[in-house]
Backbone as a printed PyTorch tensor [residue, N CA C, xyz], in Angstrom:
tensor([[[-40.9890,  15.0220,   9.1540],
         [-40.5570,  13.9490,   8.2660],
         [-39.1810,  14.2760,   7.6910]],

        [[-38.3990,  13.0610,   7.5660],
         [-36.9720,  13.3920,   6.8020],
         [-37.1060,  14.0120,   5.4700]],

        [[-36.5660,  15.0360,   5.1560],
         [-35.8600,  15.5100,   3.7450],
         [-34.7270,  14.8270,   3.3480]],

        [[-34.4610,  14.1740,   1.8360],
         [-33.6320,  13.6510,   1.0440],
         [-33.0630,  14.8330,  -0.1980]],

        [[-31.4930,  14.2490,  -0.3340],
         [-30.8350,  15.1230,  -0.8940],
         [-30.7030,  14.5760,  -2.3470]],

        [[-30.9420,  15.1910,  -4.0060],
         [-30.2020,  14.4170,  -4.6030],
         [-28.6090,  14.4560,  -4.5260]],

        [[-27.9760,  13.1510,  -4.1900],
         [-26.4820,  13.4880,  -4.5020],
         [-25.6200,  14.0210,  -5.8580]],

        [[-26.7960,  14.0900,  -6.6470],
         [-26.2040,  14.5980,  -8.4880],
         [-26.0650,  15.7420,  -8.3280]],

        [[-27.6050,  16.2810,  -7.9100],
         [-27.4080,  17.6810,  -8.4390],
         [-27.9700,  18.5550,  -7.2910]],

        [[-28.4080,  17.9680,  -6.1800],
         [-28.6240,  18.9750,  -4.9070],
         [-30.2560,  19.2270,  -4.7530]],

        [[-30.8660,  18.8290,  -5.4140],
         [-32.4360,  18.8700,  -5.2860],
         [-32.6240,  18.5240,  -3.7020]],

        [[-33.4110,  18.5560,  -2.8150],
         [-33.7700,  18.2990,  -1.6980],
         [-35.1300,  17.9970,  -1.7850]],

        [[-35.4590,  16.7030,  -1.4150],
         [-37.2270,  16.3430,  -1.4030],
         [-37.9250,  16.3790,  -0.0270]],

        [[-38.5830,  17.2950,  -0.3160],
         [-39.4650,  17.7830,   1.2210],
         [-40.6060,  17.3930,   1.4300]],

        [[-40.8190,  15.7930,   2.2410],
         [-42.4390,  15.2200,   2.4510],
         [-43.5270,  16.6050,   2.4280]],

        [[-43.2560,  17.3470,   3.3200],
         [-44.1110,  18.8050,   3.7810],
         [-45.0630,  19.2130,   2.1840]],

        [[-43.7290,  19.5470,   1.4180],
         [-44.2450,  20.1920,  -0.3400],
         [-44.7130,  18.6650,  -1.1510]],

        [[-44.1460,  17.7630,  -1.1180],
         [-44.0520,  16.2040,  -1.7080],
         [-44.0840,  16.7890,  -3.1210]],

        [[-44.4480,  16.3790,  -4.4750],
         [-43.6610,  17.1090,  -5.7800],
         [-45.0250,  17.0160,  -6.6220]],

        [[-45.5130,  17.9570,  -6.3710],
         [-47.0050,  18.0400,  -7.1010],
         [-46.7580,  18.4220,  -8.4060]],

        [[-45.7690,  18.5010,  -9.1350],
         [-45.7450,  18.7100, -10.6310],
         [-45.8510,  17.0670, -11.2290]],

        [[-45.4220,  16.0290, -10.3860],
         [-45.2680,  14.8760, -10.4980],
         [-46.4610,  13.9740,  -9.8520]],

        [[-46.9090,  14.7220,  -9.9000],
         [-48.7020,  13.3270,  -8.9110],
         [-48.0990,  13.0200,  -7.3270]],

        [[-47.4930,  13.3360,  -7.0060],
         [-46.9230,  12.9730,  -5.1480],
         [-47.5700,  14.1670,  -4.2040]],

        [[-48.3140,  13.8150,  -3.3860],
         [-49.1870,  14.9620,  -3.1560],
         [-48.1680,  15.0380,  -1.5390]],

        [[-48.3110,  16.4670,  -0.9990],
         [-47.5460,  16.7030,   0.1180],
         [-47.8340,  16.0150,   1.0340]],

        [[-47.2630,  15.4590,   2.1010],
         [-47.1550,  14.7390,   3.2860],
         [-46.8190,  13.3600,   2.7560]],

        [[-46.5550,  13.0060,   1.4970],
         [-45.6450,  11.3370,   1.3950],
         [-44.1010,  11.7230,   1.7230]],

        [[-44.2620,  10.9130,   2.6400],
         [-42.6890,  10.1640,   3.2060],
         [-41.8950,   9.4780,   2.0050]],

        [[-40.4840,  10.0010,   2.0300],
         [-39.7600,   9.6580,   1.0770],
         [-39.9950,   8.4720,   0.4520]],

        [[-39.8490,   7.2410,   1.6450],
         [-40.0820,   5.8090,   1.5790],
         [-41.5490,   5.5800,   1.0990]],

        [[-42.6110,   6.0940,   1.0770],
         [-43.4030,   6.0960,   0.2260],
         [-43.7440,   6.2400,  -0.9950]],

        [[-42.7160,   7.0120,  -1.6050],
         [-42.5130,   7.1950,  -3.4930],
         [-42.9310,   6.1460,  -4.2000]],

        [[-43.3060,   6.1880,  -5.0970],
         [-43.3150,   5.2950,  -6.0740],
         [-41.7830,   4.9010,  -6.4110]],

        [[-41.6710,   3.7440,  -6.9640],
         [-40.7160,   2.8950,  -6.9640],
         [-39.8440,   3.9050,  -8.3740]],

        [[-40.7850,   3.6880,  -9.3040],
         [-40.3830,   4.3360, -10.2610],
         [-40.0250,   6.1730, -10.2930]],

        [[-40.3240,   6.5330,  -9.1080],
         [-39.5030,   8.2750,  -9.1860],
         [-38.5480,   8.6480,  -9.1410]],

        [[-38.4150,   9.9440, -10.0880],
         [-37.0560,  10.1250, -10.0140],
         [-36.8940,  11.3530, -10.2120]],

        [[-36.0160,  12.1820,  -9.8120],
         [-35.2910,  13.9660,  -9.0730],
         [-35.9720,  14.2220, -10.0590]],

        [[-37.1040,  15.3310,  -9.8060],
         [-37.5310,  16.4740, -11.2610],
         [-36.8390,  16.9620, -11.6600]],

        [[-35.5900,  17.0680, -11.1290],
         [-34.6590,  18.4370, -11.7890],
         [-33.4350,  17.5490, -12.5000]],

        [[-32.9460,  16.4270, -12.7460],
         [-31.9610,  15.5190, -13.2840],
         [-32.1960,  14.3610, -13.5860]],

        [[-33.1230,  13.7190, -12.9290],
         [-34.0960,  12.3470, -13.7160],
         [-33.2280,  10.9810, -12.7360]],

        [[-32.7330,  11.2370, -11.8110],
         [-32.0440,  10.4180, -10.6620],
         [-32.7530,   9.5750,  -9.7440]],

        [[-32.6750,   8.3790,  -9.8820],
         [-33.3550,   7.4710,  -8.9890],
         [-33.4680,   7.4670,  -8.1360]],

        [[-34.4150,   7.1830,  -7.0700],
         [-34.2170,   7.1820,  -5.6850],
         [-32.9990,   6.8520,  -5.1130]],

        [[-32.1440,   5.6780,  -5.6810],
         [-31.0950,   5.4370,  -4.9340],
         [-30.1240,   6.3820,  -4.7300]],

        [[-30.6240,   7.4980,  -5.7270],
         [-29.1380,   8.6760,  -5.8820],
         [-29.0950,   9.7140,  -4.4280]],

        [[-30.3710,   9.0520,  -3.7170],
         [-30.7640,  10.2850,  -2.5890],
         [-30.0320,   9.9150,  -1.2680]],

        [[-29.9770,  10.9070,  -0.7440],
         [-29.4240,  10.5150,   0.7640],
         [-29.9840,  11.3930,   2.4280]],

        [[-30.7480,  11.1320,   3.2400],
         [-31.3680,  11.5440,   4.2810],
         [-30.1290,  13.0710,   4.3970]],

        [[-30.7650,  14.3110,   4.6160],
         [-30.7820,  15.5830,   4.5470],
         [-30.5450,  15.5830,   6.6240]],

        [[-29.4320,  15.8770,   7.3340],
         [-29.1540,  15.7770,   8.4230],
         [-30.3480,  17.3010,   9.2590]]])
């Protein structure tokens, strides 16, 4: 699955881990997030992210 980058501050979101401090349990696909998530580490909207090459 694709990894996303935040463009703020460099966080990288990895479907594999998905962000279990936050209720997203591993194996959700980016495009699966809740609408409302945002970077644990800077509070950045999804839109701030960008597919990880």
């Amino acid at each position: 699955m694709q990894k996303y980058v935040c463009d703020l501050c460099g966080y990288i979101y990895d479907p594999a881990e998905g962000d279990t401090d936050n209720g997203v349990e591993p194996g959700t696909a980016f495009a699966d997030l809740p609408e409302d998530w945002v970077c644990p580490l800077c509070g950045a909207t999804k839109d701030d992210f960008s597919p990880v090459d």
